[in-house]
N, C-alpha and C positions, 0 to 999 in steps of 0.2 A: 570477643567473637560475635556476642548478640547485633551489638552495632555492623560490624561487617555485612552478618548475615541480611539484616534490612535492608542495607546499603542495593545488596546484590540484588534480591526482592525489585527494589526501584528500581534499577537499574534495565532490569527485565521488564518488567512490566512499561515502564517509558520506552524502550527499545521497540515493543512488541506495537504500542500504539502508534509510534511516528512511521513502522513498514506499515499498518494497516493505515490510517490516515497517507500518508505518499499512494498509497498502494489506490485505496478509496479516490482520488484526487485524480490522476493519472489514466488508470485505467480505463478504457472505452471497450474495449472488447475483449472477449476469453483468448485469444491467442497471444494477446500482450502478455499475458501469465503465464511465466515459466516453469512454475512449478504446475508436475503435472497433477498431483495430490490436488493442490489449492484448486487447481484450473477443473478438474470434476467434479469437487463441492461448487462451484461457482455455477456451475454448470447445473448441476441439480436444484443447487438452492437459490442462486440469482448471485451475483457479482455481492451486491451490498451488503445482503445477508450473508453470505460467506463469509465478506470480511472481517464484519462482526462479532460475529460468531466465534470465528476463530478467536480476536481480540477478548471475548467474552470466557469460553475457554481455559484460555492459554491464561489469563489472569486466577479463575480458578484454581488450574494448578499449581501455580505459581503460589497462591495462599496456602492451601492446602500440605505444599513443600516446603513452606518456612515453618509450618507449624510442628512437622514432622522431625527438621532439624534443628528443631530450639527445644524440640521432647525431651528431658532430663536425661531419658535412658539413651539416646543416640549421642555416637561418643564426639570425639575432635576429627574422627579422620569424615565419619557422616558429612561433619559441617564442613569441615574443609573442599571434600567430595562438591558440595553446594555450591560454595562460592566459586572454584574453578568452572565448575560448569556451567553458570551463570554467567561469569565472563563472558566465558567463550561464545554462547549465546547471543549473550548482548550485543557482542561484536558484529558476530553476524547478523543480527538483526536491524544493527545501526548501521551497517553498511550496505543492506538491502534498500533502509530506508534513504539513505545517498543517494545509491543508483534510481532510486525511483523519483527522488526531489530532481537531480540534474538529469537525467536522462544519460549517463555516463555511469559506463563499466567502472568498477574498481577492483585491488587484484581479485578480493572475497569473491565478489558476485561473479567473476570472470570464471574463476576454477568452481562455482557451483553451477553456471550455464555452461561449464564443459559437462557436468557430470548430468545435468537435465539431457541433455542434448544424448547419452551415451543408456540414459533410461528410456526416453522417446523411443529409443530401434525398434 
């Protein structure tokens, strides 16, 4: 399971830098950002530094969460816990990172700019 759990670790953390790198690359201006979260930090802190930041972040967590489920006393379901939801993550972050490399919707990004758009109102 140690194996795994690193796996998902990378996985994340790769995932996390290719949306901020696409993201970093692409973006010209705050309304290109659908996320309205990201797009207020950008907004207060500067595009680059937000993205960073975030990138800087989200990797801390990501350390701080493998070390929590490799703790002797967190059981199988903890780690288990980890890796599903590292996936799922991953996924969506690697498929943020798509839309933003091609400039092309895919289903993910499609059903989460349904749900931007429904937080916008």
């Amino acid at each position: 399971m140690e194996l795994i759990i690193y796996m998902a670790a990378f996985l994340l953390t790769i995932s996390k830098f290719l949306d901020c790198w696409t993201t970093s690359v692409r973006i010209t201006h705050l309304e290109q950002e659908k996320n309205p979260l990201a797009r207020l930090l950008m907004r207060k802190l500067g595009i680059q530094t937000a993205i960073w930041l975030v990138f800087v972040l989200t990797t801390l967590i990501v350390f701080f969460t493998v070390f929590a489920a490799m703790d002797p006393g967190s059981g199988q379901a903890i780690q288990t816990a980890f890796v599903l939801i590292a996936a799922f993550i991953s996924v969506v972050q690697f498929a943020v990172a798509h839309t933003n490399y091609y400039g092309k919707l895919n289903p993910i990004t499609r059903f989460m700019l349904k749900r931007y758009k429904r937080w916008n109102r």
